[in-house]
C-alpha positions in Angstrom: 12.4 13.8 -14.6 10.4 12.2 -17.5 7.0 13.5 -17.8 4.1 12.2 -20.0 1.1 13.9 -21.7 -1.9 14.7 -19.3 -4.8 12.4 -20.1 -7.5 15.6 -19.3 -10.6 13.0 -20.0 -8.8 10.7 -17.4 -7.5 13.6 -14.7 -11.6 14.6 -14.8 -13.2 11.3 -14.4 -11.0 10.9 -11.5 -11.3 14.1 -9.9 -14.8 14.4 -10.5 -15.7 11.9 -7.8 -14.0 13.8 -4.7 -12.6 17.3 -5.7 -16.1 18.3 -7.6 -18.5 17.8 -4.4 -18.6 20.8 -2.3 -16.5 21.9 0.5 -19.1 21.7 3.4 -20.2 18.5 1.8 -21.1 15.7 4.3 -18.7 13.2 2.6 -16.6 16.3 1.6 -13.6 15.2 4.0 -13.4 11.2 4.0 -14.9 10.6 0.5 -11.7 9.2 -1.7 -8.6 11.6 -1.2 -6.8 8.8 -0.6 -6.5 8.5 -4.7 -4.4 11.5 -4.6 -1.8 11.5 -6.7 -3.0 9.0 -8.8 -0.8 5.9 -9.2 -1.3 4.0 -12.1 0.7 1.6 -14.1 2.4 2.7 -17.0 2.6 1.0 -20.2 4.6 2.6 -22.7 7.8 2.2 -23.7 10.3 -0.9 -22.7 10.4 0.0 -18.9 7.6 -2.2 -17.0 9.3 -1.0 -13.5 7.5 2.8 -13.6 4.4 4.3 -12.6 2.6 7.0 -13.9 1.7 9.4 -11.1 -0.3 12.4 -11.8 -0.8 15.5 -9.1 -3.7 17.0 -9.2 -4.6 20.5 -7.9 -8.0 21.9 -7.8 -8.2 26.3 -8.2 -9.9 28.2 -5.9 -12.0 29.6 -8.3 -12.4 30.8 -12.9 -9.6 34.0 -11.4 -7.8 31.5 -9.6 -4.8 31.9 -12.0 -1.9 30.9 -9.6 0.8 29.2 -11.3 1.4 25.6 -9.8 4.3 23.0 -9.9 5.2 20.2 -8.0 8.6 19.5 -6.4 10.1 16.3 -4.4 12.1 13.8 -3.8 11.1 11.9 -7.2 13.4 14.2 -8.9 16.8 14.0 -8.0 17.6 17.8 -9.4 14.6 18.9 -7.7 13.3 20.8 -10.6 9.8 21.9 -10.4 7.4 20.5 -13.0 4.7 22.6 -13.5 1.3 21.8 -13.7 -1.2 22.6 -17.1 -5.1 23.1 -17.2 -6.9 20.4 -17.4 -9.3 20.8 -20.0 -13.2 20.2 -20.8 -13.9 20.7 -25.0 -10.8 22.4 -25.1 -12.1 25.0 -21.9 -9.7 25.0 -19.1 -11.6 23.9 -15.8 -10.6 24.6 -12.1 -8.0 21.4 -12.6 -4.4 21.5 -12.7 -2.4 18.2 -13.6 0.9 16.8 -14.4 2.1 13.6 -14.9 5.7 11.9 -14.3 6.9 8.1 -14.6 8.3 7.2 -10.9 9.7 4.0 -10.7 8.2 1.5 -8.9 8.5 0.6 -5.1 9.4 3.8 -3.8 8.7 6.1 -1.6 8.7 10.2 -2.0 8.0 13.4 -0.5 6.8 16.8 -2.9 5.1 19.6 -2.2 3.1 22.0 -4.4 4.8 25.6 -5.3 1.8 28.1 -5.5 2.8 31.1 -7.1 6.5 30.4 -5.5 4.7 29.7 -2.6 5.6 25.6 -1.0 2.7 23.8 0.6 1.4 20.4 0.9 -0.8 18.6 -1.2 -4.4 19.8 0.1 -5.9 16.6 -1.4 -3.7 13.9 -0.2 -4.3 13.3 3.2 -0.7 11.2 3.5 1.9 13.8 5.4 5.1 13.0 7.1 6.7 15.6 9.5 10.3 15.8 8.9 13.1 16.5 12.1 13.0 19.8 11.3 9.7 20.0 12.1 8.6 21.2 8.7 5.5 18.9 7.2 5.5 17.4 4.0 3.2 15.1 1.2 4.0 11.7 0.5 3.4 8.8 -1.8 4.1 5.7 -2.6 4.4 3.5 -6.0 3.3 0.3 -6.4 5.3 -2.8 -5.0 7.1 -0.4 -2.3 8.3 -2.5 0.4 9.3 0.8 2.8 7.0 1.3 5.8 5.0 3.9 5.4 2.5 3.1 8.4 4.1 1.1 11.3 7.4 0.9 13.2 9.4 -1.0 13.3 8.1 -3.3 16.6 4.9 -3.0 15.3 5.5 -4.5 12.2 7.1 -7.5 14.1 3.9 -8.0 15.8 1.6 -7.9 12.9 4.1 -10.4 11.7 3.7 -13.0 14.0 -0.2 -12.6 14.3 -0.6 -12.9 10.4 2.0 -16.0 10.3 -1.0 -17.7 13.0 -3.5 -16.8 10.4 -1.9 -17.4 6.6 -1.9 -21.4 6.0 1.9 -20.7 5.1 3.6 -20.6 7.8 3.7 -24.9 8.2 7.0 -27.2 7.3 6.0 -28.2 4.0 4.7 -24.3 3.1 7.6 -22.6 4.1 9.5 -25.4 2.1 7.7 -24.5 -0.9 8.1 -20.9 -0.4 12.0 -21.9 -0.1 11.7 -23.6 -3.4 9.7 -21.2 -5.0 11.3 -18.1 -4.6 15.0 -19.9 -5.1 14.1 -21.2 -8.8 11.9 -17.9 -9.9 13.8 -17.2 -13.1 16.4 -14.2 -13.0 14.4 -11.4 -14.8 11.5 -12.3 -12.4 14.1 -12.0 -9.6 15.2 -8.4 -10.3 11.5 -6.8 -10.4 8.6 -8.8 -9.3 10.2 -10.8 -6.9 12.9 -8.2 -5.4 10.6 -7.1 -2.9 10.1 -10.2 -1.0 13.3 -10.0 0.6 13.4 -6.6 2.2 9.7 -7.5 4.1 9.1 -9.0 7.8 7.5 -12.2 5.8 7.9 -13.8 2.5 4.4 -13.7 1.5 3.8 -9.9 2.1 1.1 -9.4 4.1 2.3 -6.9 6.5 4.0 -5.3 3.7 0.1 -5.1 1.9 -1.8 -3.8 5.4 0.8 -1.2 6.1 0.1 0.6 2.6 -3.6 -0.4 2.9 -3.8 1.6 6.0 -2.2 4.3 4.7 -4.5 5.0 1.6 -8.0 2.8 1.2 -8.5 1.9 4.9 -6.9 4.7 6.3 -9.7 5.2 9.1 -8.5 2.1 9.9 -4.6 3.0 10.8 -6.2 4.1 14.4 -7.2 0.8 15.1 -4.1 -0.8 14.8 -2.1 1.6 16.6 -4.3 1.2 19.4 -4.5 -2.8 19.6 -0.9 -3.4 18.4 -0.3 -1.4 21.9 -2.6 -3.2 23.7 -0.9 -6.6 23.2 2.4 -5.5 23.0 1.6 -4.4 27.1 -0.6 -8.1 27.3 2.8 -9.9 26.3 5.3 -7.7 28.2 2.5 -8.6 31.3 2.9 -12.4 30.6 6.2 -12.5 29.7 8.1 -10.1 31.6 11.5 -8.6 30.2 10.8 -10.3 26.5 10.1 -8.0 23.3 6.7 -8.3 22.7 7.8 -10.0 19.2 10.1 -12.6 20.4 7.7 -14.7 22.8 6.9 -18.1 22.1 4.5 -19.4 19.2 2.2 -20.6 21.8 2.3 -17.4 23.6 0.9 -16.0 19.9 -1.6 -19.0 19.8 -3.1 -18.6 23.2 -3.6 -14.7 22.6 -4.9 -15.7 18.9 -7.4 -18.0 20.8 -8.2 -15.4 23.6 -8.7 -12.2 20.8 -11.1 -15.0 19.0 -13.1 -16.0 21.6 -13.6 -12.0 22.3 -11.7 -12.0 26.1 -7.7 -11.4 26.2 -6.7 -11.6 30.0 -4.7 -8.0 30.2 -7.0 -6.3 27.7 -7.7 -2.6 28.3 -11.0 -2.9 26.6 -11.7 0.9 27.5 -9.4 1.8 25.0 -10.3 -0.9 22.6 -13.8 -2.4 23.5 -13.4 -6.1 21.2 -10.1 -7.4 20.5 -12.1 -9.9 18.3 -13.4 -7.1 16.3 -9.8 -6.0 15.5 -9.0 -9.9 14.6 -11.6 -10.1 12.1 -10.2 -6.9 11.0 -6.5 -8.4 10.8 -7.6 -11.1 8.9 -9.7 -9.7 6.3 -6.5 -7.6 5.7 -3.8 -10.3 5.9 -5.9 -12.7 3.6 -6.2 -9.9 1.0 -3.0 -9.1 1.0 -2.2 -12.5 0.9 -3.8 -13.5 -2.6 -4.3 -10.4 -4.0 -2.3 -8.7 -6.9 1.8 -8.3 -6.1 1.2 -4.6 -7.0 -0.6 -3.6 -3.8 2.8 -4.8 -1.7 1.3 -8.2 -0.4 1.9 -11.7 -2.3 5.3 -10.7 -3.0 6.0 -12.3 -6.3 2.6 -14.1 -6.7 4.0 -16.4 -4.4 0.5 -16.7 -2.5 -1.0 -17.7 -6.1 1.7 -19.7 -6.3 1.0 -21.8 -2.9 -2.8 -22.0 -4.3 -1.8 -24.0 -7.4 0.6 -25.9 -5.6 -1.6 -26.8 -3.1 -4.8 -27.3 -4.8 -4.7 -30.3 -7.8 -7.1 -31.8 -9.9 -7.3 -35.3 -12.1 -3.7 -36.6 -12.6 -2.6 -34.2 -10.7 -3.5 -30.9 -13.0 -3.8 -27.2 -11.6 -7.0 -26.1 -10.3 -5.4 -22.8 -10.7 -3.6 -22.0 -13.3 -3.0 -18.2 -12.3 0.2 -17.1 -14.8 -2.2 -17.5 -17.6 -4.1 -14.5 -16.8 -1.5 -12.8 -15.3 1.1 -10.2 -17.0 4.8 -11.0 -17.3 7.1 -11.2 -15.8 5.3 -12.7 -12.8 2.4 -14.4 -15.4 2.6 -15.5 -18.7 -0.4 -13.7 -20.2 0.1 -11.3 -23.4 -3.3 -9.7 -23.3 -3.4 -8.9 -19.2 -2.7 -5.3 -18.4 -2.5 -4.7 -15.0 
């Protein structure tokens, strides 16, 4: 497992916006865990397909001193990598950190070892309970295309309702997403564009909401369990013995209509009071994901900046976006642009 040198300035800015307020805090148990580990882009070296993830464990206390490592699935020997002092003028603080280069679009289990002691990460409030019953930490790198949130059925849902909002969906967009991802040029291929082909949609937006709701929205992750139930029982209602994901394109735009307008015939609203609440929701989410950068799993290899250009011209025909000049390679062009 590679490992780089802890950045202690970097560890504390980071930490000290959610591991310094106090425990009984108000905002103590929503505000920001979701940064834990930290996943950040790593730019040294000749490898632009890693991350630099650091774990970050806070002390009980100045006599806390507990050694701590971190194990999982990141390291195929499963060799624990312990974790140093983070430190303040050269003072150790109640911080522990290490750093290690995970490549991108994965996604792993660890837990810390306290004192030869294995328990999850208290910080990061992602778990995943294995068959055996035994609970685990998890992360995720940038560009992963694995579910992390949804099943499998659900994710089929979300993609139809996002393909009735995204403007991509149409003969002459889904030609040029064809076109666009058959002629991306073969290093582009192998990283930024890889992902593309392993997600319900082209364009990436369920890909983008199910990590979304799994960090920065995660109070969200409720409200799509809830509705993506709710219509799968409205379809199987109006369409009886169909999968919920295979019914007609006007089934989806009638029930797109009916969510808008704020009344879906079938609705349970005593589980979920405004179906047009969680529509809203749904599309701030898929239009994000849509145009936003590649890293964060949606617009799978900038192909929604892509559309943009395409679609939008100026005089004689020039871009009115001319994205790959501000954007890193290989999706942009830009030298200067660190993502």
């Amino acid at each position: 497992m590679q490992t780089e040198p802890l950045d202690h300035t970097g560890v504390l800015n980071l930490a000290g916006k959610y591991l310094a307020r106090r425990a009984d805090a108000p905002v103590a148990d929503y505000a920001e865990p979701w940064r834990f580990p930290v996943v950040d882009s790593h730019h040294a070296g000749n490898d632009p397909d890693l991350n630099r993830v650091t774990f970050v464990w806070r002390a009980g206390g100045g006599d806390d001193r507990r050694p701590v490592a971190v194990v999982g699935t990141f390291d195929s020997l499963w060799d624990a990598t312990p974790l140093e002092p983070v430190l303040f003028d050269g003072q150790p603080t109640l911080y522990r950190a290490a750093t290690v280069l995970i490549r991108k679009g994965q996604a792993h289990i660890y837990k810390f070892l306290v004192d030869g002691q294995a328990m999850a990460d208290p910080i990061n409030p992602q778990r995943v309970v294995l068959d055996n019953g035994v609970e685990w930490s998890r992360l995720f790198t940038e560009q992963c295309a694995i579910s992390v949130s949804f099943e499998s059925w659900e994710l089929a849902i979300l993609a139809r309702l996002t393909n009735e909002i995204l403007p991509l969906t149409g003969d002459d967009a889904q030609r040029f997403m064809d076109l666009y991802y058959f002629t991306a040029d073969k290093r582009a291929r192998e990283t930024a564009f890889h992902q593309a082909f392993r997600l319900e949609q082209p364009i990436g937006a369920v890909n983008f909401i199910d990590k979304l709701v799994a960090r920065e929205e995660r109070h969200r992750l409720g409200d799509y369990k809830v509705c993506l139930k709710l219509i799968a029982d409205v379809l199987r209602s109006r369409f009886p013995g169909m999968a919920p994901a295979d019914v007609s394109k006007d089934a989806y735009q009638d029930l797109y209509q009916q969510m808008a307008q704020g009344k879906v015939d079938g609705w349970d609203t005593s589980r979920y009071q405004s179906p047009n609440f969680f529509l809203q929701l749904l599309r701030r989410h898929t239009y994000t994901g849509a145009f936003s950068h590649p890293k964060y799993g949606g617009n799978a290899g900038a192909a929604g900046w892509a559309w943009l250009e395409h679609r939008f011209r100026g005089p004689k025909d020039a871009s009115c976006f001319n994205w790959e000049r501000a954007i890193e390679p290989p999706i942009g062009a830009s030298a200067d642009y660190v993502a």
